[in-house]
N, C-alpha and C positions, 0 to 999 in steps of 0.2 A: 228408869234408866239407872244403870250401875253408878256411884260414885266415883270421882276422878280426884287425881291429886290437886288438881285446880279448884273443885270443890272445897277440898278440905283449906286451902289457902286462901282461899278467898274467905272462909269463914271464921278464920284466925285471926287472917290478914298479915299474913306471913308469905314470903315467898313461896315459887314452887320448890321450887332447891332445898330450901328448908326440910318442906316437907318430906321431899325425895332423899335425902340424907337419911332420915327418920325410918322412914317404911323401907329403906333397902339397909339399914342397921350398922351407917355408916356417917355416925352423929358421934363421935366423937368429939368436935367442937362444938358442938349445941349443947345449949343447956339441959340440966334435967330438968328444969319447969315446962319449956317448951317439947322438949320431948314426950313428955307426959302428957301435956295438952294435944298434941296433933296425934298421939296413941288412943285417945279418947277421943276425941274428934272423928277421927277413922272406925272407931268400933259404933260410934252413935250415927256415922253415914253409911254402914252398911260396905265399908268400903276393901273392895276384892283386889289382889293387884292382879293385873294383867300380863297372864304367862308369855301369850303369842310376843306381842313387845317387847317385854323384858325379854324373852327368847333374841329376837332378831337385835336387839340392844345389848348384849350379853356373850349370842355363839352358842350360849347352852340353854334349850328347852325344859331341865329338870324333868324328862321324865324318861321311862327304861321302855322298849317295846317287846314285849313277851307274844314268842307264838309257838305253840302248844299243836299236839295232834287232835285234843281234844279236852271238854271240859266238864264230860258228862258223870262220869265214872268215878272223880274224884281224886285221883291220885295228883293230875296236874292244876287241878282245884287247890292243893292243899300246899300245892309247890307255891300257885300262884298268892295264895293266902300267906305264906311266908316272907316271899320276896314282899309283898307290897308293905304287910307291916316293918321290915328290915329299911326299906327303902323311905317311907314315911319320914321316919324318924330322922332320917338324915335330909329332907325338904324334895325328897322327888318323888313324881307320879308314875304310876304304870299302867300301860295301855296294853291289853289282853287282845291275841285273837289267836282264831283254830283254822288249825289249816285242814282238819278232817283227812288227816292220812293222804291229801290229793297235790302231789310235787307241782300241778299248775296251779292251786290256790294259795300254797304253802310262798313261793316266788309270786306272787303278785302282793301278797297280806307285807310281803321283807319291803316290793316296792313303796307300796302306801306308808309304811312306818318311817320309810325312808322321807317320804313327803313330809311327813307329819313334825320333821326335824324333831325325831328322838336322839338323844344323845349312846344308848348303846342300843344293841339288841340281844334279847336273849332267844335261844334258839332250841327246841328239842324238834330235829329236822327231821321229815319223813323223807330225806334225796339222799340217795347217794352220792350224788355230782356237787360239788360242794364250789361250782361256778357262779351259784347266785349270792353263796354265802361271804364267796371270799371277795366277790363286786363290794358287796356290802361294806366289806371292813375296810375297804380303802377309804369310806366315808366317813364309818361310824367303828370303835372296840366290837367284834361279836365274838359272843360268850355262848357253845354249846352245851344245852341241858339233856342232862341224859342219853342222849345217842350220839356216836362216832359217826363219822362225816367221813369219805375220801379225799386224804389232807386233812386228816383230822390234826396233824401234830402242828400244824398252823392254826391251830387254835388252843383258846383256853376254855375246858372240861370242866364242868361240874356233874356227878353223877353218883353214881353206886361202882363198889365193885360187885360187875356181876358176876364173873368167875369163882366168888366168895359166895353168892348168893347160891346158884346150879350145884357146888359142893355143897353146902351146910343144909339144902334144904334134904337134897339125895339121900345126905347120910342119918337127916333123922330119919327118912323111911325106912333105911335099911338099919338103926337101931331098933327100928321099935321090931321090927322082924319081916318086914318086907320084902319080898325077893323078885317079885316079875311090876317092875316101875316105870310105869310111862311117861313120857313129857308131849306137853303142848305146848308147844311154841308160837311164833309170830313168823310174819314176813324175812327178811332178812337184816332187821333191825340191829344194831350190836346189842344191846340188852338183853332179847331173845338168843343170839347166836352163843353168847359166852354165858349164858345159864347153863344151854344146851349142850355146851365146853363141861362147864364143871359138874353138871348131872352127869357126863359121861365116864369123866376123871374118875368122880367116887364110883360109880359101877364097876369101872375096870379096877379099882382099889379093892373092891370088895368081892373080887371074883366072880361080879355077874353078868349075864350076858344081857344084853338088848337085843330081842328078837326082832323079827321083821312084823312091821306096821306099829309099832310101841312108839313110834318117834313121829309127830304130827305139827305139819305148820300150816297155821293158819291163814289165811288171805290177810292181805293191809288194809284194815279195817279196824282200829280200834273202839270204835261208838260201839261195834256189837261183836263186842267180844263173847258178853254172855248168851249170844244166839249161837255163835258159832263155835262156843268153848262145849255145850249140849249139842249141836249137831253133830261134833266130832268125836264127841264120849259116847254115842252110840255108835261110831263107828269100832272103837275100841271095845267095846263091850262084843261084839261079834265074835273078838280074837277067840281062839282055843288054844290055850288055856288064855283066859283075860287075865289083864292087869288085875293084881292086887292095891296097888296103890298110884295114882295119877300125881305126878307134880306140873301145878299150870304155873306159865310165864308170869302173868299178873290176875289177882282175887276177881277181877270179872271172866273170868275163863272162868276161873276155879266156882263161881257161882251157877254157871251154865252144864257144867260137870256134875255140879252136886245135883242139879233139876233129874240131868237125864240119866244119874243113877237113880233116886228114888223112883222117875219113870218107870224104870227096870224091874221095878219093886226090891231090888237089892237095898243092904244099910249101907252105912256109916259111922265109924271105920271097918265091921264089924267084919265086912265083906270087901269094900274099898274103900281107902284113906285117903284124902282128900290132903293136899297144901298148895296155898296161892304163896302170891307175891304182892306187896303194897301195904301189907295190914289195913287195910281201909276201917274206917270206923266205924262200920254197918258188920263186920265178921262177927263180931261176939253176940249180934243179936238173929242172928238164923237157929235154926232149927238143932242143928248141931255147928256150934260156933265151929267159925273155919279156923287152922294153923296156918301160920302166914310168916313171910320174912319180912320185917319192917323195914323199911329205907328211910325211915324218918323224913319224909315228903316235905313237911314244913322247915326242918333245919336243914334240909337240901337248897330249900326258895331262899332261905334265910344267906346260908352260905352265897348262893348265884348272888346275888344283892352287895353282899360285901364285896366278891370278888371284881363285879361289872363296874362298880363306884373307884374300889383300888385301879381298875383298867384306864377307863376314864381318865382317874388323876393323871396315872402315868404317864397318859399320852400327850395330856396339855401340858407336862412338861419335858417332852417327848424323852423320856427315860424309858422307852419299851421293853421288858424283861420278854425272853423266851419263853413263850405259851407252856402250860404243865395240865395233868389231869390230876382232880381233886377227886379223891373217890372215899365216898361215907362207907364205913363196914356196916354190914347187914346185921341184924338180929332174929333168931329165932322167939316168935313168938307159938308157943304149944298152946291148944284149943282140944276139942274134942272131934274134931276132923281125921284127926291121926292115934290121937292115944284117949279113949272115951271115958275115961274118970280125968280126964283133967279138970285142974280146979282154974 
């Protein structure tokens, strides 16, 4: 059985209050003998303090509720790896779930965290409808990750710009000399739609056209992106004349792309130029490492963490600032996907 404050008072023989002063770091009038004895005491009883309580004693659960599309793939792995060592550090917990692309698990996972009295949520939402989100913040700050919401401007954004991402990735293809460039996209995600924005932007910059069937979205299904980023890259391979070079939404497409071109027996880039999105940290180790935009996933978490904590304060002291979107610039990272002596 877990150690209690009464425990530890009783084995001093000091009040509970004593000790509760101590363990909540609110001894200012205790002594440092005493203090140092029931700090020790508490390390030799093993002794946990007790969130749920101190929760319902407090108002604040210390912990943030993260729900993610998924957590297979790694991108919202490495978000979710950010935020918690960000959040650590300032004494809160974080409680993960996947709502797997499905708007009825996605609204029931916001209900339960609701249960759970987390103090924010954070949110990269598969719904459009942005009625479960906004229930939510009458109770709790929510902070959306990476995807826009209708009534998004009633919220606060943490994300990428993707409109920066769709141009810079476009234009390295069309640097390196690329001229018939495909895109895979997603559902009608905003992350997918304004890539699909700025891959069109530089096309039309660069005086090229996008023929008919170059332009491909996927079903709402991120767990298998990479089944479906190779089911759809042989559809594009049919075209006449095919893509020279494919730009996918995010590196698991771009993974499934590269399969069902080597299927083809064609290369890379030699024949088709491959660039994802996420940098994932498995790209440099394929066959022909992939070229990728970075979003810095973990300073993304890092960021949502600082932001959710700043929300928070603000509210308990109800100073609410007008929601804003925080958007990380992208980077090119070059691989041998697209330019084949890269180092």
């Amino acid at each position: 059985m877990a150690a209690r404050m009464k425990d530890i008072a009783k084995a001093l023989n000091v009040s509970i209050v004593t000790v509760s002063k101590v363990l909540n770091k609110n001894d200012s009038k205790i002594s440092e003998a005493t203090r140092q004895r029931v700090l020790a005491c508490a390390r030799q009883l093993d002794y946990r303090t007790n969130l749920a309580a101190k929760g319902l004693a407090t108002g604040h659960s210390k912990t943030i509720g993260l729900i993610v599309p998924e957590l297979f793939h790694g991108f919202f792995a490495e978000v979710a790896a950010g935020m918690s060592d960000a959040l650590s550090q300032q004494g809160y917990g974080l409680i993960i779930s996947s709502s797997r692309d499905d708007v009825k698990l996605e609204n029931k996972e916001i209900k339960q965290m609701l249960a759970r009295s987390v103090d924010a949520l954070v949110v990269a939402s598969c719904s459009s409808d942005a009625d479960a989100l906004m229930s939510a913040d009458r109770e709790v700050p929510v902070i959306l990750l990476d995807r826009r919401v209708d009534h998004s401007s009633a919220f606060w954004l943490v994300g990428a710009d993707d409109l920066l991402v769709g141009d810079l990735a476009t234009q390295h293809l069309i640097d390196i000399g690329r001229k018939r460039i495909a895109f895979i996209g997603a559902a009608s995600f905003s992350p997918s739609s304004d890539r699909k924005k700025g891959y069109r932007k530089a096309m039309r910059r660069a005086g090229l056209r996008v023929p008919p069937g170059f332009v491909v979205k996927l079903p709402q299904n991120e767990e298998s992106n990479h089944v479906l980023g190779a089911k759809f890259t042989r559809q594009l391979l049919k075209l006449k004349p095919r893509p020279d070079a494919v730009f996918c939404y995010n590196d698991p497409t771009a993974w499934g792309a590269t399969f069902a071109i080597y299927e083809a027996g064609l290369r890379i880039p030699d024949d088709i130029a491959i660039l994802g999105c996420g940098n994932s940290m498995y790209n440099g180790f394929f066959r022909v490492p992939l070229t990728s935009i970075d979003l810095s996933a973990a300073y993304l978490g890092q960021e949502a963490a600082n932001l959710v904590l700043r929300v928070i304060k603000e509210r308990s002291q109800k100073a609410r600032r007008p929601p804003m979107a925080l958007l990380l610039k992208p980077a090119l990272v070059v691989r041998r996907s697209t330019v084949g002596d890269a180092r």
